[in-house]
PAZAPA-4460 file (N, C-alpha, C; in steps of 0.05 Angstrom, whole numbers, plus 32768, in hexadecimal, padded with zeros to 4 digits):
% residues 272
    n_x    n_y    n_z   ca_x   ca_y   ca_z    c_x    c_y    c_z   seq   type   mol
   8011   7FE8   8000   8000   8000   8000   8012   8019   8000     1      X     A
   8006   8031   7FFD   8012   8047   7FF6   801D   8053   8013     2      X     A
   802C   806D   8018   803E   806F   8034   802F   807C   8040     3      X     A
   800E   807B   8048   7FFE   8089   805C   7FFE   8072   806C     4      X     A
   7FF5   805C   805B   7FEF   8042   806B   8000   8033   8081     5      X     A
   8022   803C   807C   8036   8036   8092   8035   8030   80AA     6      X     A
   8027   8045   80B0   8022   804E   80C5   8012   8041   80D7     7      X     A
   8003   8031   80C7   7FEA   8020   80D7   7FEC   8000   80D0     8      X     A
   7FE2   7FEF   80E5   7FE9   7FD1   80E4   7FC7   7FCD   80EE     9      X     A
   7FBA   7FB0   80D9   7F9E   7FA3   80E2   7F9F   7FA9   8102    10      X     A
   7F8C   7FA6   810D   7F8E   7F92   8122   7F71   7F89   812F    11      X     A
   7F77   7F68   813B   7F5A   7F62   8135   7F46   7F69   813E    12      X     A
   7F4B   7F79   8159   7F33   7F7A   8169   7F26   7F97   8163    13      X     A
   7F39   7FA3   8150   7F25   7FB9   8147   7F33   7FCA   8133    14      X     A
   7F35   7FE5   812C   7F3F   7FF6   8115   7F5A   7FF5   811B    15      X     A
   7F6A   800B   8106   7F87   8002   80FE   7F89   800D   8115    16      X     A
   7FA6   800B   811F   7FBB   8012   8136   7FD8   801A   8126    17      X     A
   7FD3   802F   8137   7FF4   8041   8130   8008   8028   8138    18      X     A
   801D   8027   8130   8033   8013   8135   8041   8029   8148    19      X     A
   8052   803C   8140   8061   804F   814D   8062   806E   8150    20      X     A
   8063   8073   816C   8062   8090   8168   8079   809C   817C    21      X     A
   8089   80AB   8168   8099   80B9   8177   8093   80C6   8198    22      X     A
   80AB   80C5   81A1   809D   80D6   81C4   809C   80F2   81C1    23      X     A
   80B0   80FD   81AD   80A9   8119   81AF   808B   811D   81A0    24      X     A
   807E   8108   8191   805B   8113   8189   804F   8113   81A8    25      X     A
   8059   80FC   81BC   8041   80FB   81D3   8045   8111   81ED    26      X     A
   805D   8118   81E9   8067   8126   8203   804E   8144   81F4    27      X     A
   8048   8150   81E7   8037   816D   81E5   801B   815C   81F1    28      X     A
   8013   8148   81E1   7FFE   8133   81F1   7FF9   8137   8202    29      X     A
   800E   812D   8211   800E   812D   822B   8009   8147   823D    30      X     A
   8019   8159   823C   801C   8170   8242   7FF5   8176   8249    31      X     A
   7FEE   8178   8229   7FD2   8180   822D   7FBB   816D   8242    32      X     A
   7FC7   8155   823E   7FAF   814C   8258   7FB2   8155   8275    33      X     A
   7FD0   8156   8277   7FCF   8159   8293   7FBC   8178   828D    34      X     A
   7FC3   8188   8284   7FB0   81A2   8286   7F9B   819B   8282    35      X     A
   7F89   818E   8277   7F6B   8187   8279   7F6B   8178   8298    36      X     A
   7F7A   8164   82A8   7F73   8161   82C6   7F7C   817A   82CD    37      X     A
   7F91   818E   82D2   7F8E   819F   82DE   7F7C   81AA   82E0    38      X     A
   7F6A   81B9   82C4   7F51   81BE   82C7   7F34   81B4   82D5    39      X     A
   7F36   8193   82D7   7F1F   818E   82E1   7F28   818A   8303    40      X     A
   7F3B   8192   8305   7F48   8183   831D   7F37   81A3   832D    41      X     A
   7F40   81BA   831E   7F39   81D7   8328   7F1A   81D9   8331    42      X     A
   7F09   81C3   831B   7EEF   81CB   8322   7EE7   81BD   8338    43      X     A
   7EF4   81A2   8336   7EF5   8198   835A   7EF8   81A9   836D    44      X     A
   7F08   81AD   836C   7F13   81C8   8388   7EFF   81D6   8391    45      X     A
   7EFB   81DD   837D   7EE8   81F7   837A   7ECD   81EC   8382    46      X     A
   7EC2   81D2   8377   7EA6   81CF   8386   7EA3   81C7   83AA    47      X     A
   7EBB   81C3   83A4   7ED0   81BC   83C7   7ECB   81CC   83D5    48      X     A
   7ED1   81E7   83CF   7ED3   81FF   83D8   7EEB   8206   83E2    49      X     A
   7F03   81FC   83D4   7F1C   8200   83D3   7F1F   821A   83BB    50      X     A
   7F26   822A   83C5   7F20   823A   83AD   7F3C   823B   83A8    51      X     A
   7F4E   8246   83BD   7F68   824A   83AC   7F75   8237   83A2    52      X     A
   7F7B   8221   83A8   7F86   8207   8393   7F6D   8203   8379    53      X     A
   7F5D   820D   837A   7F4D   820E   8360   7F54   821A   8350    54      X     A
   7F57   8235   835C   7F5F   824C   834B   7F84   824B   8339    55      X     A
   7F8A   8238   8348   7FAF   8233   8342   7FAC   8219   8333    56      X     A
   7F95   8204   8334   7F98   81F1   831C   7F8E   81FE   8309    57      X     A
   7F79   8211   8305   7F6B   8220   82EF   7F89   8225   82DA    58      X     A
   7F97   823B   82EF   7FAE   8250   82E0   7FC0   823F   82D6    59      X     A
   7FC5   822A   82E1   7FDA   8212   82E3   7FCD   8208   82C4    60      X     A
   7FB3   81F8   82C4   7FAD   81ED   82AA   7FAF   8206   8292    61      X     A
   7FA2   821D   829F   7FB1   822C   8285   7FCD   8235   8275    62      X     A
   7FDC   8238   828F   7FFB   822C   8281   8003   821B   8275    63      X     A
   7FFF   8201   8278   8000   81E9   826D   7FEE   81F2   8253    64      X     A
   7FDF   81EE   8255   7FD5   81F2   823A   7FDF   820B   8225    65      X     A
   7FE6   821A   822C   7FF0   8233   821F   800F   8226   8216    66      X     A
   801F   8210   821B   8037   820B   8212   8034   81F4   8209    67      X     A
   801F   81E9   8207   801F   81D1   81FF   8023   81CD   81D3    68      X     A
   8015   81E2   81CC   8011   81F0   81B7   802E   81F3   81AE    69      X     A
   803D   81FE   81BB   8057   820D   81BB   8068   81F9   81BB    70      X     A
   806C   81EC   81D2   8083   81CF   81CD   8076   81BA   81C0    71      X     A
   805C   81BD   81A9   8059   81A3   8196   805E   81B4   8183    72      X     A
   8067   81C9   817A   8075   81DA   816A   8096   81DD   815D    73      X     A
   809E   81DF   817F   80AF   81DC   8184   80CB   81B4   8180    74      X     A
   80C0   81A5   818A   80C4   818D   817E   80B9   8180   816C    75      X     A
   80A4   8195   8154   80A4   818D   813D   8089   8177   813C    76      X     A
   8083   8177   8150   806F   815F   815D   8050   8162   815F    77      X     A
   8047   816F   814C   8027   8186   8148   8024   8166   812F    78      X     A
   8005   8169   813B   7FF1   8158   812D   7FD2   815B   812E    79      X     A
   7FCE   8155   811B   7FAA   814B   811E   7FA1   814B   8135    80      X     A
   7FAD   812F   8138   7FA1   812E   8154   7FA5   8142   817B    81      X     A
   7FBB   814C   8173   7FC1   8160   8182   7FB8   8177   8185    82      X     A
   7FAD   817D   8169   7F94   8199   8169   7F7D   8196   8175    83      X     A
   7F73   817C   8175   7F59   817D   817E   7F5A   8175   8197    84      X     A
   7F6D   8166   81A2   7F70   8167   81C0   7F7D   8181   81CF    85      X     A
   7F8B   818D   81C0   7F85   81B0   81C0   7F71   81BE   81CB    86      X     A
   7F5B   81BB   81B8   7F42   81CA   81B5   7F3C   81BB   81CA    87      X     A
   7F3B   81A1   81D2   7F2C   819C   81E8   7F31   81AE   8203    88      X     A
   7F4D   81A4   8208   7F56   81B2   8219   7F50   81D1   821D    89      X     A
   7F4E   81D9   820F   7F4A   81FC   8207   7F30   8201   8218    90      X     A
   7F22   81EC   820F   7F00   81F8   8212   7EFB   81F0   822F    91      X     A
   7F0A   81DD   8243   7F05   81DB   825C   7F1D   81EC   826C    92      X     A
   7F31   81EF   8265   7F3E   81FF   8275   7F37   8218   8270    93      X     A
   7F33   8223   825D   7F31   8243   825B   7F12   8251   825C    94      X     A
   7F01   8232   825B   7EE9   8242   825A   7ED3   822F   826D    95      X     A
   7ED3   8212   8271   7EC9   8209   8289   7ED3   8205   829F    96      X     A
   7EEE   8205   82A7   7EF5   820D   82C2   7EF0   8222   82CD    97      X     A
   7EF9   823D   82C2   7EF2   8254   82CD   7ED7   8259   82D6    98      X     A
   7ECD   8250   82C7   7EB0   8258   82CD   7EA1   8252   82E2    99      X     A
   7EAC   8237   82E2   7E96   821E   82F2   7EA6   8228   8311   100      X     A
   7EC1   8232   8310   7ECB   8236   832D   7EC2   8253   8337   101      X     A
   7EC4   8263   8322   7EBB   8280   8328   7E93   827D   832A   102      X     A
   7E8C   8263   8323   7E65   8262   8327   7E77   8257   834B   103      X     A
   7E7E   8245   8350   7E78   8230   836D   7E7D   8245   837E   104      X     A
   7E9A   825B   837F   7E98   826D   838F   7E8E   8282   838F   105      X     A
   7E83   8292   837F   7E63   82AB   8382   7E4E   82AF   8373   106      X     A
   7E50   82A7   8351   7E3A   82A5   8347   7E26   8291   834B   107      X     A
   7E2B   8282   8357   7E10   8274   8368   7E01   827E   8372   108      X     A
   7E04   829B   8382   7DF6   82A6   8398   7DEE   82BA   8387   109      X     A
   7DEF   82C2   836C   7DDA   82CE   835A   7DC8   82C5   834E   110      X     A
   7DC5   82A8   834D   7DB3   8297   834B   7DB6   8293   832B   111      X     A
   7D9E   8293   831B   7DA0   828D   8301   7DB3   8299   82F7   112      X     A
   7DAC   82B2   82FC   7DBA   82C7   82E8   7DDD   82C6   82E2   113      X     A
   7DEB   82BE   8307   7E02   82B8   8302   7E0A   8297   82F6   114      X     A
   7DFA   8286   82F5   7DF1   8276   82E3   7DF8   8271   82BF   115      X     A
   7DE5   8285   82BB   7DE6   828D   829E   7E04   829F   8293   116      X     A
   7E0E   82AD   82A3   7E25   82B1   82AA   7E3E   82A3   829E   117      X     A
   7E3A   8297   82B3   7E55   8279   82AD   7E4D   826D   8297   118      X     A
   7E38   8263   828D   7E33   8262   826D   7E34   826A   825C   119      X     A
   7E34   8283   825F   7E36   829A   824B   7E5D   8294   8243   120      X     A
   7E65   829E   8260   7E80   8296   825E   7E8E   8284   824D   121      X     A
   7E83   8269   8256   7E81   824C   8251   7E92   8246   8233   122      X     A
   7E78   824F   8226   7E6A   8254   820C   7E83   8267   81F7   123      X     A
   7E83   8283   81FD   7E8A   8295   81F4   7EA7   828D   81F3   124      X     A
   7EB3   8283   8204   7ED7   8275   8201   7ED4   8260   81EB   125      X     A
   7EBF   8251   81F0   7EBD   8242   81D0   7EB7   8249   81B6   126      X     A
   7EA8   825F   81BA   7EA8   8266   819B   7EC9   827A   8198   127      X     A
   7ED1   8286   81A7   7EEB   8293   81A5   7EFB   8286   819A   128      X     A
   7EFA   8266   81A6   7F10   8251   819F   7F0A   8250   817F   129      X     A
   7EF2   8247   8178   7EE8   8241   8161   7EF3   8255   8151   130      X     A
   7EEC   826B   8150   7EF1   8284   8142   7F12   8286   8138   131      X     A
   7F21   827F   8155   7F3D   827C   8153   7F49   826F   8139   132      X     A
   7F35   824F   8139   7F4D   823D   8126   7F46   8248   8110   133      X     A
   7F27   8255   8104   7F22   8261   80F1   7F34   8270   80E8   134      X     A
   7F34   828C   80F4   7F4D   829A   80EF   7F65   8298   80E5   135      X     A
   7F71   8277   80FD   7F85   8276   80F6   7F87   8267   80DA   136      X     A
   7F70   8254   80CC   7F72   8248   80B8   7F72   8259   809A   137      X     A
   7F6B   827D   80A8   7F67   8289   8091   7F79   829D   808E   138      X     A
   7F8A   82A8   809E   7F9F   82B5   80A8   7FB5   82BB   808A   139      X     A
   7FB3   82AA   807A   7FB9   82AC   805B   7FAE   82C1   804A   140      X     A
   7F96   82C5   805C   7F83   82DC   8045   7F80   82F7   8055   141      X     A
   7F92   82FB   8065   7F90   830D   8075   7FAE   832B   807B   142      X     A
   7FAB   8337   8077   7FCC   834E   807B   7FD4   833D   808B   143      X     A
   7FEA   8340   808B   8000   832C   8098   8002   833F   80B3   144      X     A
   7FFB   8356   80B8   7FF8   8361   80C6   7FE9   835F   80E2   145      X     A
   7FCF   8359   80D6   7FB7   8354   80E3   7FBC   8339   80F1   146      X     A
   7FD0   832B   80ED   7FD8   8310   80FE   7FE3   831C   8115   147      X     A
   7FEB   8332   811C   7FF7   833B   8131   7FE5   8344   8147   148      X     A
   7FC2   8341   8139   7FB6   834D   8154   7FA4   832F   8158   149      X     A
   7F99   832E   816F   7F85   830F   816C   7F67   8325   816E   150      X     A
   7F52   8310   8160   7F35   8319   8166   7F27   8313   8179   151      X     A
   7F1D   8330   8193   7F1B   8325   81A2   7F36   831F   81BE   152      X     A
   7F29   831D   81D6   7F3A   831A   81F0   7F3C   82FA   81E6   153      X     A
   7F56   82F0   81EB   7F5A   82DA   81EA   7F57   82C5   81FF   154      X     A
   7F51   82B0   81FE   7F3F   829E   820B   7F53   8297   822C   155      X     A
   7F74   8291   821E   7F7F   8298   8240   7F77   82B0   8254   156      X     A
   7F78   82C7   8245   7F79   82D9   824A   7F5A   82E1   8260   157      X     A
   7F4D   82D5   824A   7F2F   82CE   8251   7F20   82C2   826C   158      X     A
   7F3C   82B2   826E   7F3B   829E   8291   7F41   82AF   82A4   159      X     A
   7F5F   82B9   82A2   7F62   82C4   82B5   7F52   82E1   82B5   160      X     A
   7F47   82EE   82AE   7F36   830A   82A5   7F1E   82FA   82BE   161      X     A
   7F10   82E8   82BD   7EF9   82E0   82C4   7EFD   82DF   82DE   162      X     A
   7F17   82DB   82E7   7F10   82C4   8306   7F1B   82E1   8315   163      X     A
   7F18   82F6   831A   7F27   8315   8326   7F16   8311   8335   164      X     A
   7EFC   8312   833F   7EF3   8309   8356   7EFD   82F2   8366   165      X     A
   7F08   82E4   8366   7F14   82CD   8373   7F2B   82E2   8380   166      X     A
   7F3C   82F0   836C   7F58   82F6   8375   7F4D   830B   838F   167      X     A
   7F3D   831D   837F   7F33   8331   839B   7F31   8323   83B6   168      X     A
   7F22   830C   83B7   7F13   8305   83CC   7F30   82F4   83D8   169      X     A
   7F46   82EB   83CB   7F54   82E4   83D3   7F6F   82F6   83E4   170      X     A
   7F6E   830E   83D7   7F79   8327   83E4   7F6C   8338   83F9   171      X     A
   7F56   8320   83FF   7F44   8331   8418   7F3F   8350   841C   172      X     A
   7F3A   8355   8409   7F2F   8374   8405   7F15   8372   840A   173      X     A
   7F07   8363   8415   7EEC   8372   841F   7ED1   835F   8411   174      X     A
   7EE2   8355   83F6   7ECD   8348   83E7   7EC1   832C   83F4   175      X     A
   7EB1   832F   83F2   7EA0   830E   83FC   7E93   8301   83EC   176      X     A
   7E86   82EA   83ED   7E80   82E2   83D3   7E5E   82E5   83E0   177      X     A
   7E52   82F6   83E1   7E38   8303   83E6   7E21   8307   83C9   178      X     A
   7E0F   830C   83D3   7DF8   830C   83BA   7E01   8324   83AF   179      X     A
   7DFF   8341   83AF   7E09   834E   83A5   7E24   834F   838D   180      X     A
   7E3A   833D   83A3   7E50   833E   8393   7E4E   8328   837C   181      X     A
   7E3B   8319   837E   7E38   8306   836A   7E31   8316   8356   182      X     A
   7E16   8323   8356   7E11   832C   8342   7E1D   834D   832D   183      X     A
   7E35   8352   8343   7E4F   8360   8337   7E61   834D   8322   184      X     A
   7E65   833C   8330   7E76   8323   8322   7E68   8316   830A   185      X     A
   7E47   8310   830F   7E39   8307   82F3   7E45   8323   82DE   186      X     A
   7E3D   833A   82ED   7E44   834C   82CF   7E54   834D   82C8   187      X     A
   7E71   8346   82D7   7E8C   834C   82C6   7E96   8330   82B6   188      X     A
   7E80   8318   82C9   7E8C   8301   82AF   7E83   8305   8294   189      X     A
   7E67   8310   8290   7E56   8311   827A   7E70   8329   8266   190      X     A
   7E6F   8339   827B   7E86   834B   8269   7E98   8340   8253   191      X     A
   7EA6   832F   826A   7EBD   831A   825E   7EBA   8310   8248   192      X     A
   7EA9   8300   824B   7E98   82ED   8239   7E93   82FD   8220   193      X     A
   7E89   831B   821E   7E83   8322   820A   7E9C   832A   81FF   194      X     A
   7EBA   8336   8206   7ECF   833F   8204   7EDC   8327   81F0   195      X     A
   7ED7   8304   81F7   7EE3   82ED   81EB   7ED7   82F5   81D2   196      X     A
   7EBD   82FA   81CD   7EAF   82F5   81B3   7EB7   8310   81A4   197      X     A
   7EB6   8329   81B2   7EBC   8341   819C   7EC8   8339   818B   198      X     A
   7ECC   8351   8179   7EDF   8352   8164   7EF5   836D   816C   199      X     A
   7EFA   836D   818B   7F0A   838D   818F   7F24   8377   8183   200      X     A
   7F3D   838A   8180   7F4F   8383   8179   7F6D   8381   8189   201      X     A
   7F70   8370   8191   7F84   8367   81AE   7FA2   835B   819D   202      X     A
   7FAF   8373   81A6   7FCC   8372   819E   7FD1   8354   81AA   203      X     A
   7FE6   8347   8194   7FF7   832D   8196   800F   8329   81A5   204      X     A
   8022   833A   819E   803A   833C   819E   8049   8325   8192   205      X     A
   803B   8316   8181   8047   8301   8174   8062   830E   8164   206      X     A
   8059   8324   8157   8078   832A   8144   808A   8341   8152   207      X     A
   8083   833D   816C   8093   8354   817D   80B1   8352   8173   208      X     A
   80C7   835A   8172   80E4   835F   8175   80EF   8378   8189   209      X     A
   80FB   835F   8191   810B   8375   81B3   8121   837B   819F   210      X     A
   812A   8396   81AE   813C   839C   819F   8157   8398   81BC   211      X     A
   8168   8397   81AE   818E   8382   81B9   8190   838C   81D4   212      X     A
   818D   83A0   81D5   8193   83B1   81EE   817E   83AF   820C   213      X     A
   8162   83AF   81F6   8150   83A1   8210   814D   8384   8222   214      X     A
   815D   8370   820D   814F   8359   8216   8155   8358   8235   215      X     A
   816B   8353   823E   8174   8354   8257   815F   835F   826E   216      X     A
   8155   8379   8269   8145   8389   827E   8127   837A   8275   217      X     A
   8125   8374   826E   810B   8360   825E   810A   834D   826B   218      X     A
   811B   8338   8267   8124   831D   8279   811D   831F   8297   219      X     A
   812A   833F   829F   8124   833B   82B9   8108   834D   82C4   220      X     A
   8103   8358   82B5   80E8   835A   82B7   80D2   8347   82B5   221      X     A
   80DA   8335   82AD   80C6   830F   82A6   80D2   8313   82C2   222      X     A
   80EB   830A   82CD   80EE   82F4   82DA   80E1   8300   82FB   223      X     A
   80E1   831F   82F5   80D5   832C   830F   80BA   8325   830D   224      X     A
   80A7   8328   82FA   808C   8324   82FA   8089   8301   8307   225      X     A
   809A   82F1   82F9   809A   82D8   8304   8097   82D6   831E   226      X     A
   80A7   82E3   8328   80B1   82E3   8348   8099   82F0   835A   227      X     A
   8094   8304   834E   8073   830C   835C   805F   8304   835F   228      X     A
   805D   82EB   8349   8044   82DD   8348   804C   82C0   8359   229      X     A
   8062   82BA   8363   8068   82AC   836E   805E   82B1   8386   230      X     A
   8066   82CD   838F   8067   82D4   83A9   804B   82E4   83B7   231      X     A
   8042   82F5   83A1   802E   8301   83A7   8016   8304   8388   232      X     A
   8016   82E1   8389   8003   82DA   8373   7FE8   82E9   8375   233      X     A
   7FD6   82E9   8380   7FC5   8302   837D   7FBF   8314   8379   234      X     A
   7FD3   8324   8385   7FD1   833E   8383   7FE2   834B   8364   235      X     A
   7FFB   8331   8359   8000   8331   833E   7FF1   8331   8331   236      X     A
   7FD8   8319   8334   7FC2   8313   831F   7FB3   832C   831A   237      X     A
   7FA9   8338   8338   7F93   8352   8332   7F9D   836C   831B   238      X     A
   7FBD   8366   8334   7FCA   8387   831E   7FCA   837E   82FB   239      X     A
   7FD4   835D   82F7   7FCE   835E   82DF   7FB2   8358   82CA   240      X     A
   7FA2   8355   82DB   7F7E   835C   82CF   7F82   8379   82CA   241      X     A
   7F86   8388   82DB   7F7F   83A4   82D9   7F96   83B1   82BF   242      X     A
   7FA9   83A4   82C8   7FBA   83B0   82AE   7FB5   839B   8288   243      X     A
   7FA9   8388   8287   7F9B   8383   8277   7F82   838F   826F   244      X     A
   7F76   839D   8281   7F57   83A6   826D   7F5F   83C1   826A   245      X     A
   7F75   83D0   827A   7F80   83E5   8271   7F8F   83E4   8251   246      X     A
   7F9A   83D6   8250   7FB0   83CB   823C   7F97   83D1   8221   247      X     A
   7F7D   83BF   8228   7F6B   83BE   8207   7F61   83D2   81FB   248      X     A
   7F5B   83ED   8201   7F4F   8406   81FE   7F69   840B   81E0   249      X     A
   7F83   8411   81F1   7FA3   840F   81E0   7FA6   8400   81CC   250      X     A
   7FA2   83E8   81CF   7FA6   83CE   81BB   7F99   83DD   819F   251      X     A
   7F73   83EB   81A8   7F63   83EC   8196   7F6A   83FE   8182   252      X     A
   7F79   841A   8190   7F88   842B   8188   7F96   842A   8172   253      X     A
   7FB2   8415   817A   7FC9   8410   816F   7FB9   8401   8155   254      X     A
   7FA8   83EE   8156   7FA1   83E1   813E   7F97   83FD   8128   255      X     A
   7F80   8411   8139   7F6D   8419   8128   7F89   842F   8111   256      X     A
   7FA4   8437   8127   7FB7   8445   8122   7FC8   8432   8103   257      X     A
   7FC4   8412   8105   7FD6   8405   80F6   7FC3   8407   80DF   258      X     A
   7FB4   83FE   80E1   7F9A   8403   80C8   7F9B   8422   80B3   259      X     A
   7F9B   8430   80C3   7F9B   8448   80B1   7FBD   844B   80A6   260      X     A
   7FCD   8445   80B8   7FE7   8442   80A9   7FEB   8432   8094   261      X     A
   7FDE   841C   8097   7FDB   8404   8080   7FCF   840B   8063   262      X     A
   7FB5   842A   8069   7FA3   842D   8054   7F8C   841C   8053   263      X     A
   7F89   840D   8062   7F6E   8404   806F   7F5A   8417   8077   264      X     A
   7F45   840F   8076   7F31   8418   8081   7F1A   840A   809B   265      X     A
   7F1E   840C   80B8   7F16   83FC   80D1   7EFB   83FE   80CC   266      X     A
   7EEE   83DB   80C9   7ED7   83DF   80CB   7ECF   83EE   80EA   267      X     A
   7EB2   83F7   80F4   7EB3   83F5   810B   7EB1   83DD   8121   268      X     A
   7EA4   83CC   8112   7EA7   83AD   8128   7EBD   83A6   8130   269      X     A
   7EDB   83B0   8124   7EF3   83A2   8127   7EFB   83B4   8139   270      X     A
   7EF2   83CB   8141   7EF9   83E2   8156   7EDC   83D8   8171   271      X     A
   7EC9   83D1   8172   7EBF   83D4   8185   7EB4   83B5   8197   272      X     A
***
């Protein structure tokens, strides 16, 4: 038979079987399941009422998953089958954990509404995702430019954006997880939620270039932020929520600024 078929041997008790697979294909594999248990491991916690080890398998499965992409790239080791255990992974870490841990600790106590909420949420990270591979499958027909911004808050981005009531209540500032504050928290997830689906335009930094002289003060500016979230993980997380929805107003700017430089013309949906 022809050299697709190699790959596969009868066998009796049911369809073909791969004969061999390199370890560098299973190790990104791998990578991604453990982040799908981290993720469900979080919503355990969380119905526990363990909130902070919830909240650290959540962030935890989203790391993992955010490099998993990257080192099956990286060892050359990206497949079929690795996209769609991808997407799996995608749609419970970034958009059913958060939810379901940010519903067990206060949108419960809004009743439906914070409910519909976390579904809204749920939901809206999945069509983001969806939207994503689109994009990226069409990214050919597009300014090469326009690859530099994503459509839409991106779906990590999207996790951690959602759970800022957790961090508050964990920096004991006053917040409780009370009827009121629930239904503060239903409106800023719905926010969220709508922010995944926009079409505002959220700088990449995919084609960033440091220039020779910075990298050094760069490095240690990572390795300081590292160190803060080590040490004073909360209060990192809040300052960096707040300096993310600051950050998008700018992003919208700089795009609507590259567009007219380009000779483009911004629809308004891609601005608002």
């Amino acid at each position: 038979m022809g050299a697709p078929f190699k790959k596969f041997e009868a066998h009796a008790s049911g369809g073909p079987r791969i004969r061999e697979i390199p370890m560098r294909m299973v190790l990104p594999n791998l990578v991604t399941v453990l982040a799908i248990c981290a993720g469900l491991s979080g919503i355990r916690f969380g119905f526990e009422g363990r909130f902070e080890p919830a909240v650290v398998m959540v962030l935890l499965a989203a790391f993992l998953d955010g490099i998993d992409g990257r080192l099956a790239r990286m060892l050359k080791a990206t497949s079929k089958f690795g996209a769609q255990m991808d997407s799996l992974a995608d749609i419970v870490n970034f958009g059913v954990a958060p939810a379901l841990v940010l519903y067990a600790f206060l949108l419960d106590r809004a009743g439906s509404p914070g409910w519909i909420a976390a579904l809204l949420f749920a939901i809206a990270c999945g069509l983001r995702l969806a939207r994503f591979n689109v994009l990226d499958d069409e990214k050919a027909e597009r300014p090469l430019w326009q690859s530099e911004y994503f459509v839409g808050v991106p779906a990590p981005a999207g996790a951690v954006l959602v759970m800022l009531p957790l961090y508050l209540y964990f920096l004991r500032t006053g917040l409780e997880p009370s009827r009121p504050a629930a239904f503060v928290a239903t409106g800023f997830t719905v926010l969220v939620a709508f922010l995944l689906v926009s079409r505002l335009p959220v700088y990449s930094g995919k084609s960033l270039r440091i220039p020779g002289d910075k990298v050094l003060p760069i490095i240690l500016g990572v390795v300081l932020y590292v160190l803060l979230l080590m040490t004073y993980p909360w209060y990192t997380l809040t300052a960096s929520v707040a300096g993310y929805l600051l950050f998008l107003p700018f992003s919208v700017r700089a795009y609507s600024k590259r567009a007219k430089l380009e000779g483009e013309k911004v629809p308004p949906s891609d601005i608002g």
